[in-house]
C-alpha positions in Angstrom: 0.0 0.0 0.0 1.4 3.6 -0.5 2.2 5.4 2.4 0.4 8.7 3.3 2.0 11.8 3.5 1.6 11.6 7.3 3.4 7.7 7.4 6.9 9.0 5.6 6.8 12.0 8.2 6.9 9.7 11.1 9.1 7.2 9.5 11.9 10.1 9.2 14.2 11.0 11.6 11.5 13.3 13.5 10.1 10.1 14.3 13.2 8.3 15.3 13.9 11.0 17.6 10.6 11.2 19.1 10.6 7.5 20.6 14.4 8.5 21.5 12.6 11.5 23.7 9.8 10.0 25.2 11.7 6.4 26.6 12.2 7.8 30.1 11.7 6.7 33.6 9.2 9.7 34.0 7.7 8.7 31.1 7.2 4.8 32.4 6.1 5.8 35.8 3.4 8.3 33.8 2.1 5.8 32.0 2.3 3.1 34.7 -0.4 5.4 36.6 -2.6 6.1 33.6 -3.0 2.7 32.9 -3.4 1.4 36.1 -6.7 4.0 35.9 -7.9 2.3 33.0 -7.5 -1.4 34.1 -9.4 -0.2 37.2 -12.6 0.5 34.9 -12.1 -3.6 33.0 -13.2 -6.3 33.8 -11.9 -9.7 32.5 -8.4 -8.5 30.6 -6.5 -11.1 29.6 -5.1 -9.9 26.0 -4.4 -6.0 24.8 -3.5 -4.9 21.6 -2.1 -1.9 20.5 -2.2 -0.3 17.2 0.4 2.0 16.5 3.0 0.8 19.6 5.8 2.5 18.0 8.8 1.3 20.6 6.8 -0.2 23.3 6.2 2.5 26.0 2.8 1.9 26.6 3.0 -1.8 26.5 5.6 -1.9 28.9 4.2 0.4 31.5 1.2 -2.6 31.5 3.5 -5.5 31.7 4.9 -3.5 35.0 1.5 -3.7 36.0 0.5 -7.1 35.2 2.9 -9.7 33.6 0.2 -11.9 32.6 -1.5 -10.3 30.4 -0.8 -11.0 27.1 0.7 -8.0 25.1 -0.2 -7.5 21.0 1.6 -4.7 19.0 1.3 -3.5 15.4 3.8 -1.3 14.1 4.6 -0.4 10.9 8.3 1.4 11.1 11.5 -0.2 10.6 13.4 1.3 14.0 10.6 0.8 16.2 9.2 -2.4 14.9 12.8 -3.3 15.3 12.7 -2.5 19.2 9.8 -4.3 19.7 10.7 -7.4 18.3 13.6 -7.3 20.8 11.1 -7.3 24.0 10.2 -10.7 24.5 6.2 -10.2 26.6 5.3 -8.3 23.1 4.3 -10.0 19.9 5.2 -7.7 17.7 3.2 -7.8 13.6 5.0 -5.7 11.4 2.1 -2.9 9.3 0.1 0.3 9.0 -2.9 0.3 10.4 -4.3 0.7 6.6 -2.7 -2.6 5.8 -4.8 -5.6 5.9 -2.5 -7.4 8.7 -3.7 -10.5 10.3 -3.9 -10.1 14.2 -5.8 -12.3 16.8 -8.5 -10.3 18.5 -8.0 -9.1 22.0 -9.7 -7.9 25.5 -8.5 -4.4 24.9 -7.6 -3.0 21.9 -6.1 0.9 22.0 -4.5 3.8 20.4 -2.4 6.3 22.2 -1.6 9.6 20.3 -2.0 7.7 17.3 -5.2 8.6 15.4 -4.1 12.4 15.7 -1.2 11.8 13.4 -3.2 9.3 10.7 -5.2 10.6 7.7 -8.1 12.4 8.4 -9.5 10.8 4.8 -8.6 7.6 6.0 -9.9 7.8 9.5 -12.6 5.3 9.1 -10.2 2.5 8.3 -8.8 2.8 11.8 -12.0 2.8 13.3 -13.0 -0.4 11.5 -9.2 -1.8 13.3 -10.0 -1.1 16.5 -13.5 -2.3 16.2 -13.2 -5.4 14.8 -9.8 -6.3 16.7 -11.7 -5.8 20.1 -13.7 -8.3 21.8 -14.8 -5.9 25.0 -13.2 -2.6 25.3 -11.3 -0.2 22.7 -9.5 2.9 24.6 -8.6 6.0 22.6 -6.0 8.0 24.4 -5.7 11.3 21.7 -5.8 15.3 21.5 -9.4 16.3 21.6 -11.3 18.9 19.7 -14.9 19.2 18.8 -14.7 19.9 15.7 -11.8 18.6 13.0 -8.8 21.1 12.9 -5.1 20.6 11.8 -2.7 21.8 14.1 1.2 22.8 13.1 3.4 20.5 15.0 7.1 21.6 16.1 6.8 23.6 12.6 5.2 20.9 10.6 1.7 21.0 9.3 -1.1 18.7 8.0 1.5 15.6 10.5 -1.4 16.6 13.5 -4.7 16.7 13.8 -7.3 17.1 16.5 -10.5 15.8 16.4 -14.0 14.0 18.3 -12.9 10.3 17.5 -14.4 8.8 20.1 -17.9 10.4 18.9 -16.9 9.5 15.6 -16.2 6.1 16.5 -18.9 5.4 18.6 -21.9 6.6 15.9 -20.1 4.3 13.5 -20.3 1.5 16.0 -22.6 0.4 19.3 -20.6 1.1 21.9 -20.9 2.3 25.4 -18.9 4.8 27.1 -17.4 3.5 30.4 -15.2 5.9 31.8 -13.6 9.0 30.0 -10.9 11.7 31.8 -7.9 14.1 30.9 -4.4 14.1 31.5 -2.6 17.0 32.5 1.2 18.1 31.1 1.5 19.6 33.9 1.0 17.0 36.5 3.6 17.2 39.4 3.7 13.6 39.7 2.2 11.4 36.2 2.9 14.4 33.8 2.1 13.0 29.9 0.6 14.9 27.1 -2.5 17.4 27.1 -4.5 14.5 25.9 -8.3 13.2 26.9 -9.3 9.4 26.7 -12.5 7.9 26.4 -12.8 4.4 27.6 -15.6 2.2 25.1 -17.3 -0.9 25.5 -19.0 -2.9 22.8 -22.6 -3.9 23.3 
């Protein structure tokens, strides 16, 4: 499949650099919180996929959290996809999430600052993913707006977008909001990105 405009930005050395910054142990202990939050609102997890895992940050905060649950990961660039296949509690399938990969389904499927950077055109693709790879819960972790806008990004445009996708996603499909919050930047202790997360359940 050719790659969108938005895939070869990410698969430069902005986005080599940008796993490079966020692999910290302020990062991990960040995420370790956030998704201890979410795992509090689930019932039953046993398998979690993540689309778009780029090195494995987010995976590896939940394996912290709970080393039996079994961790899924599609990436689709070189460098990370390389890290990943190195971490041995991830199994790793090598794509964009436009490509028509073949993945197992899972408890918990989720994107984390993800859908921002995809497409907008082909938004509905990713939607379909996350849907159809779940069998309880999706979780989308991304900026929010309520309406679409593009927003420059460290001097880059049309790379970031902000957007309603849990709306979106949920008048697509019938789902159920379980839980839904915000995290702050500015956090004295769990500090991550401005971003707000919605927590879904299929009916």
């Amino acid at each position: 499949m050719i790659k969108t405009s938005q895939e070869l930005f990410w698969e430069s050395d902005f986005g080599q650099k940008f796993h490079q910054r966020i692999d910290t142990e302020q990062y991990l202990r960040s995420n370790i919180n956030f998704f201890k939050e979410i795992l509090s609102f689930c019932n039953g997890i046993n398998s979690i996929t993540e689309l778009g895992a780029g090195a494995g940050n987010n995976l590896k905060a939940i394996n912290k959290i709970n080393n039996n649950i079994k961790l899924n990961a599609l990436e689709m660039f070189d460098a990370a996809y390389k890290i990943l296949t190195q971490i041995d509690f991830i199994n790793s399938t090598k794509g964009s999430i436009f490509d028509d990969f073949q993945m197992e389904k899972s408890d918990l499927v989720f994107t984390k600052t993800v859908l921002i950077h995809l497409n907008p055109d082909k938004l509905e693709i990713a939607y379909e993913k996350l849907y159809n790879l779940s069998n309880k819960y999706i979780l989308i972790a991304e900026y929010f707006n309520p309406t679409p806008i593009s927003v420059n990004y460290r001097g880059n445009d049309d790379v970031l977008f902000k957007r309603d996708f849990a709306k979106e996603i949920m008048n697509k499909y019938n789902l159920e909001i379980i839980k839904y919050g915000f995290i702050w930047s500015q956090d004295s202790m769990y500090p991550l990105d401005d971003i707000n997360w919605f927590l879904l359940k299929k009916n």
